[in-house]
N, C-alpha and C positions, 0 to 999 in steps of 0.2 A: 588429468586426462579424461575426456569425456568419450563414450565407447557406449554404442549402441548394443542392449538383450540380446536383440533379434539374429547379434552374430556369435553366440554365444561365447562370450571373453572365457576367458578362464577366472575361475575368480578363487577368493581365498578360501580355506577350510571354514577358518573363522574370523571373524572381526572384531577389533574392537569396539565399535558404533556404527550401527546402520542406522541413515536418515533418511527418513520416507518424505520426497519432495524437495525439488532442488529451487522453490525459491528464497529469498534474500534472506529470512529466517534460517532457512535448511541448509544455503552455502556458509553463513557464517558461523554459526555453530560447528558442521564441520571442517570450517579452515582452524577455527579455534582449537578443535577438540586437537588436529590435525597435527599443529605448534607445538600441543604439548606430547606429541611425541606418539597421537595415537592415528592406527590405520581402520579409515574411514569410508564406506561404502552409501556411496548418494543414490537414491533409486528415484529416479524420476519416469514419470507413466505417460507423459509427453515425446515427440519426438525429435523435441530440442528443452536443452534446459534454461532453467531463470525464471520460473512461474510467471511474476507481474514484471520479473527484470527482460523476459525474453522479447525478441524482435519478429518479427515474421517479413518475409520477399515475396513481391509480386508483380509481375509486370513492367520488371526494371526499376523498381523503387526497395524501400524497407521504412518498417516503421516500427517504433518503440511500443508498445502496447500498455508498460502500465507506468513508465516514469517518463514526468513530464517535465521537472526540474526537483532539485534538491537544495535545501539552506544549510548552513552551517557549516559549509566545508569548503568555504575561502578564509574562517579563520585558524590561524593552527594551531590554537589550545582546545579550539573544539573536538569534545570527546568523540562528537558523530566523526568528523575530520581525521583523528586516531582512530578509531575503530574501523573507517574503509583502510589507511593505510595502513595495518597490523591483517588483517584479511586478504589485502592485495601485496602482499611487502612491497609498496608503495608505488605499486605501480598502475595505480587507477588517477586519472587525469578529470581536474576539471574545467570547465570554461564560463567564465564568470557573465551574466547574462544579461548585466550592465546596470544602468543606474533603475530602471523603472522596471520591477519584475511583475507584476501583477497591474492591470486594469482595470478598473470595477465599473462598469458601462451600466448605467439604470437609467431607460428609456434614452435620454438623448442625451443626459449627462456624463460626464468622466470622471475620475477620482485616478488616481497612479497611486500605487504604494511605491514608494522607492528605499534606496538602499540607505540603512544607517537609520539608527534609534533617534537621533537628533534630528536629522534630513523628515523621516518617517512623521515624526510629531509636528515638527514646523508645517510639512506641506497638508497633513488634516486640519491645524488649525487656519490652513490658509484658506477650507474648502468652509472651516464650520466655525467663523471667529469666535463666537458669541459661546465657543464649547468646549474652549481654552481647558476651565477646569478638569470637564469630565476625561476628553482625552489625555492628560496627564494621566490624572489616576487610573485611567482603563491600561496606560502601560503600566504605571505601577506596581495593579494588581495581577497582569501579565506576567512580569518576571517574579511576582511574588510566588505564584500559582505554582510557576513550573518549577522554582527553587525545592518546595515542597515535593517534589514528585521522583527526585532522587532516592533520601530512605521508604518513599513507598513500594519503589522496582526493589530495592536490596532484600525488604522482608518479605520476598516473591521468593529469593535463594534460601531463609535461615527455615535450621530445624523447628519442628512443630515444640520443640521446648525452648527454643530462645522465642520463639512466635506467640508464645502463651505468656511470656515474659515481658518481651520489649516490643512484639509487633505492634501494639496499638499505641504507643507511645512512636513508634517510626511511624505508623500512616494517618493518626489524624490531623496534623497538618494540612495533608493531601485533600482529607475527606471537607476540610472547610471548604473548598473550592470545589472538589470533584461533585458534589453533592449538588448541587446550586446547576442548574441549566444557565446556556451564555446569554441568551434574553434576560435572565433575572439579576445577571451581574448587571448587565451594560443600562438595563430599566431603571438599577439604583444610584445612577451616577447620570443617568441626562431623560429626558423627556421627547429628544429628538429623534425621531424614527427613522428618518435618514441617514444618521449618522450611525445609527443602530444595525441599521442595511450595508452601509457602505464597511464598516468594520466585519460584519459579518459576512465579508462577501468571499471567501475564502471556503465556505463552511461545504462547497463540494471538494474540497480535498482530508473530509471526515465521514462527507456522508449523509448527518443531520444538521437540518435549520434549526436556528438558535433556540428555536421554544423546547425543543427535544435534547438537544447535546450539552453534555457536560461542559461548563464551562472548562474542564483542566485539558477536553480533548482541545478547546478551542484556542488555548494559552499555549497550548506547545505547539500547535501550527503557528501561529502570529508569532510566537519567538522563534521560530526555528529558521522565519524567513527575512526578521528583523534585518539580517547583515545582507538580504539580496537572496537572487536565486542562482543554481547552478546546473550547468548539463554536462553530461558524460561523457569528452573527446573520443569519437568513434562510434559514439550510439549505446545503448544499455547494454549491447553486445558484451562491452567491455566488461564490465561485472563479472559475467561467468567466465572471459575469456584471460581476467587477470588473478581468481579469485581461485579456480580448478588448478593452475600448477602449485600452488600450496596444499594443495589436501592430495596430490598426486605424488610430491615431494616427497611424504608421508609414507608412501607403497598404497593409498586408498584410489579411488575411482568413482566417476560420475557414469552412472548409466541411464540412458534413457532407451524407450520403447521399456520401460521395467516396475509392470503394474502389480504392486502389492495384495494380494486378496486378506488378507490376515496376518494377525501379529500372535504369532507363537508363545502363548503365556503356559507354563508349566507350576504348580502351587504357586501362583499366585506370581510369578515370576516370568517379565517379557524375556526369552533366551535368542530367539529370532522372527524371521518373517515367513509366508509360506506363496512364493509368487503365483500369477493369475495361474502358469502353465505348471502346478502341482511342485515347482523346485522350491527346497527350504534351505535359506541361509542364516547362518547364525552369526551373533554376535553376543558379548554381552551388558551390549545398553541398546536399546530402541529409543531414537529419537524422533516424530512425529510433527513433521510439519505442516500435515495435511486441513489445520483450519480445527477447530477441535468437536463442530456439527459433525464432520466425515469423520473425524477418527473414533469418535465413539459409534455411530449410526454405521460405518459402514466395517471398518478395519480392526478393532477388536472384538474378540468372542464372545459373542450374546452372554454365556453364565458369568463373563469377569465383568461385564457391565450391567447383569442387574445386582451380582454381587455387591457393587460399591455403589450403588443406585447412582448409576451415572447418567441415565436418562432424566432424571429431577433433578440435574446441572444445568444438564439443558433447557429445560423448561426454563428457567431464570434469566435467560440472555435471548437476543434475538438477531438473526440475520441480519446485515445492512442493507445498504440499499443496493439494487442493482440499476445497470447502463449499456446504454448503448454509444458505440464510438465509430466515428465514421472517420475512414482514412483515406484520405486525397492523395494522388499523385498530381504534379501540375508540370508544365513543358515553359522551363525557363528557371536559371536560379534565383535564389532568394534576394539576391542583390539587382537582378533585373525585374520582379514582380515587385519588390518593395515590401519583402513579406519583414515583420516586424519579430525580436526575439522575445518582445514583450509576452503573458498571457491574457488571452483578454477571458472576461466571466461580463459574460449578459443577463440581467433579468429586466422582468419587468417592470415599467413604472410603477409609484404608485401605489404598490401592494406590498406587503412586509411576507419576509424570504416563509414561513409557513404556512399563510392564506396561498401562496403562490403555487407553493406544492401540496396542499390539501387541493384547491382547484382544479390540477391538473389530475392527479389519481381519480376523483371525481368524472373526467370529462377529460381525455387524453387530445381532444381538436384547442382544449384551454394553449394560451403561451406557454413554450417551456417555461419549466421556474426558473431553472438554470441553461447556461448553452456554454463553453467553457471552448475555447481553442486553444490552440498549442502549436507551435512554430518548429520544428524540432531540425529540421531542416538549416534554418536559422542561426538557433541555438551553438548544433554539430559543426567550430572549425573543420573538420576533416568531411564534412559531406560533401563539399563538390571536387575532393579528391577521388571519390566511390563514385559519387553521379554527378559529373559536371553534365551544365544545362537543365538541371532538373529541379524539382521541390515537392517539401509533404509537408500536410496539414493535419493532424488531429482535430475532428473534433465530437465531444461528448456531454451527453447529458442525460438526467436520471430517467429512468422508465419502471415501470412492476414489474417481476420476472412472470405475474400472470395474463399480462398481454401476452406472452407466445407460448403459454405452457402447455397448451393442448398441441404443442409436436414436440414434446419433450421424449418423445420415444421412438423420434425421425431420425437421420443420421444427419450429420454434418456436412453442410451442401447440398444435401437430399430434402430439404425440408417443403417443397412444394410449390406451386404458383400463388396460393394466397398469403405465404409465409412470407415469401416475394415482393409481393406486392406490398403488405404490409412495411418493408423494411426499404422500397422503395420511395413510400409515402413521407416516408422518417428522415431519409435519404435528402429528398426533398427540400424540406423544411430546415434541413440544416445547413445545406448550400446557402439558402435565400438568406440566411442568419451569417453565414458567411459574406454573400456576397454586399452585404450591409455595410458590414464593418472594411474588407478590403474589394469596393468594386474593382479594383483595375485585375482581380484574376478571373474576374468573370470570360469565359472564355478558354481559358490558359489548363482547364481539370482535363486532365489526359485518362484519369482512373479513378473510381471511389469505389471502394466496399465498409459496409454496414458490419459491424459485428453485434451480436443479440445477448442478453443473458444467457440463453444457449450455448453460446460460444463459448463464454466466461466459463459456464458449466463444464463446458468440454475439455477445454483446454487446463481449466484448474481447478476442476472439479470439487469448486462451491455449489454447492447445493441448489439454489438457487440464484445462480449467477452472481452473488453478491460478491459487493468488488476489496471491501474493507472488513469482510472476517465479519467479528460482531459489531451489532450497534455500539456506536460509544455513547452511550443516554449515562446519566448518575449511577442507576442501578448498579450498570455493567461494572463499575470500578467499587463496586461494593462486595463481591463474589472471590469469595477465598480460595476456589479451585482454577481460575484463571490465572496457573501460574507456571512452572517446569514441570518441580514434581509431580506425579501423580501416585495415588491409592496402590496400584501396580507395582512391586521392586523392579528396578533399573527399566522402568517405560517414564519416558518423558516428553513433553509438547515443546514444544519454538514455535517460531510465526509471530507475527501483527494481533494475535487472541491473546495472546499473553504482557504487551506490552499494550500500543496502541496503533493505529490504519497508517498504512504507509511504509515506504522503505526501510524509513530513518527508526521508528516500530521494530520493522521486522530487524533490522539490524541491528538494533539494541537486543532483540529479545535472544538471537545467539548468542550477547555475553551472557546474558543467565543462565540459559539453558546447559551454556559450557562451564561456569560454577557449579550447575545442580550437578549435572554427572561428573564432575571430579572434586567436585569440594576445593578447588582453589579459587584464593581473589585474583581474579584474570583480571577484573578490571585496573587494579596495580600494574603490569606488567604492560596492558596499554598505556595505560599516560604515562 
């Protein structure tokens, strides 16, 4: 049941676990907690929930805001595939997004990934004969990478004496690969930069170009989409709307308008939370979805964070990147525009994916590095049951959150004529990049609004708009407090910071999380 603060619910004396943040990390964990029997209270400070899972309506349309498609859950041994239906008791829907999920457009050329590991390999060697070998072993070492990266999540759950024990025996496997940027994998296997481009052209659904990211972040994207891509019958909607009567079932509740000021630590011990309007509710676990920059800088009490010098954690990682994403409405369905369920990702000729986006940070009039569309419209069987005659477009690409920081203390939709203007410029430039790829809707855009890292901020209050938590660089998968537990008794993180960017991330990181606070293998009981 989701139930608005603002009308003041009744709620319970106490709780079993309160989680702060209802996206995909925050719902999972408490449908999980929720299964095993416990009553669960979601507090989200938004005025609808789903963080990156949520939708927003405007003008006769809706659009998905942070998923754009999903892998791995048309097969049904897939653990992501179990883990939605143990969260949703199976009644999350998906729609399979056909043979060609992804496009990789560089200047005037095409590349399609398509579905299926054999399909996948046949049609890059069809693009780059002469590179037969390399693409072999770049899958290879793909599934090598990500096989490795199972005991690495598990000794995220064990105590600091099996950790001293067997941890490093469970992760350096991991670290062969984690360690290694995806340029220095793919550098040792071909000389063709092309192909180097074309493989890494996925690398905005991480964040970082290949000369920065891990390769391990790069290997579970590329595997996870190996079997194709998938959308969410009904829109992202469906996540919170199939995922809330299991933690309802429970006797818990999803509240929103319900902003946390503080997390109630007593000797050293989170007991509850202390909301914005002075009310304090208890439980006795705190679970924190909030991105782990906000929960230590904003939401725990200054002496338990210098206590465990949790601000020199911080120092150690760094924000991702932030974006802006432009949402179309268009006047016609998708089947009379010819809008396609494929995704397409543009860059530039030419230039390898980090001269592109050093370029651009430099001199923002530079070409995007990236331009990324998204058909969602498409995608969605059941959309032109909600909007017949209609259609929507995504699209996005990376910007600094210090292009607009100087109104970071504006309000939302307040933010001025040159804020405006700015985002009309953006606006702009992303149409033409649109109407590129499909002229024939030129014409047919009924609506578009711009969202900023501002927005990001606002709505899901990263710090600075960033879209995927932390960087995933090498570094980041070398830091031993990016993980449930924390230094605090019964306070514990979930989210995309604790696993890796993205849904499938954050959905994984509620099975740990719901290990750390019960000490059962959940993940048993799913498969």
């Amino acid at each position: 049941m989701v139930q608005s603060y603002k009308k003041k619910p009744k709620l319970q004396e106490q709780y079993d676990t309160i989680v702060i943040g209802s996206g995909m990390g925050g719902l999972a964990t408490a449908a999980i907690l929720a299964k095993e029997g416990q009553r669960v209270l979601v507090l989200e400070r938004h005025y609808t929930p789903g963080g990156f899972t949520h939708i927003f309506k405007r003008k006769g349309y809706e659009w998905d805001v942070g998923i754009h498609y999903i892998g791995d859950v048309q097969r049904e041994n897939s653990i992501l595939k179990k883990i939605f239906d143990y969260v949703s008791n199976d009644q999350l829907n998906w729609e399979d997004m056909g043979e060609v999920y992804d496009r990789i457009i560089i200047g005037d050329k095409q590349y399609d990934f398509v579905k299926g590991v054999k399909n996948f390999k046949a049609k890059m060697i069809s693009y780059f004969p002469e590179e037969e070998k390399a693409i072999n072993t770049y899958i290879k070492l793909v599934f090598e990478a990500v096989k490795t990266s199972k005991n690495y999540y598990i000794s995220k759950t064990i105590s600091p004496l099996l950790n001293t024990l067997i941890g490093g025996f469970l992760k350096k496997p991991f670290y062969k690969y984690s360690d290694k940027t995806t340029y220095k994998v793919l550098k040792s296997l071909t000389n063709n930069e092309e192909l180097i481009k074309v493989l890494t052209g996925q690398y905005g659904d991480y964040g970082l170009p290949p000369k920065q990211s891990s390769f391990s972040m790069h290997a579970s994207v590329a595997r996870h989409y190996f079997g194709g891509g998938s959308f969410p019958v009904g829109g992202s909607s469906q996540i919170v709307n199939t995922i809330s009567p299991v933690i309802s079932d429970a006797g818990g509740t999803i509240l929103t308008n319900a902003e946390v000021d503080e997390v109630i630590v007593k000797n050293n011990k989170a007991i509850g939370v202390k909301m914005l309007d002075g009310k304090e509710i208890f439980a006795r676990n705190i679970v924190s979805n909030a991105g782990i920059i906000t929960t230590y800088t904003k939401l725990l009490p200054q002496q338990t964070v210098q206590k465990h010098k949790l601000f020199d954690n911080l120092q150690k990682v760094k924000p991702s990147v932030a974006h802006v994403s432009l949402y179309i409405g268009l006047d016609g369905s998708p089947e009379e525009l010819e809008i396609p369920k494929t995704n397409y990702w543009i860059y530039p000729d030419k230039i390898d994916h980090d001269t592109c986006v050093q370029n651009y940070l430099e001199d923002l009039s530079q070409p995007f590095p990236v331009v990324y569309l998204s058909f969602p419209s498409a995608k969605d069987p059941d959309w032109s049951n909600r909007y017949p005659g209609k259609s929507s477009i995504d699209i996005i690409t990376l910007i600094p959150y210090e292009t607009f920081e100087k109104w970071s203390d504006t309000s939302w939709k307040k933010r001025g004529d040159e804020y405006e203007k700015i985002k009309e410029e953006i606006a702009q430039r992303l149409l033409a990049e649109l109407y590129k790829q499909l002229p024939q809707v030129e014409g047919k855009v009924s609506y578009y609004e711009l969202s900023t890292p501002l927005t990001t901020k606002h709505f899901v209050n990263y710090q600075k708009g960033e879209i995927y938590g932390l960087d995933h660089s090498p570094e980041r998968y070398r830091q031993p407090f990016l993980k449930p537990k924390t230094p605090i008794k019964n306070f514990y993180l979930t989210g995309q910071d604790i696993v890796t960017a993205g849904i499938g991330g954050a959905l994984f990181s509620g099975v740990l999380s719901a290990i750390a606070v019960t000490g059962k293998n959940i993940l048993k009981k799913i498969q």
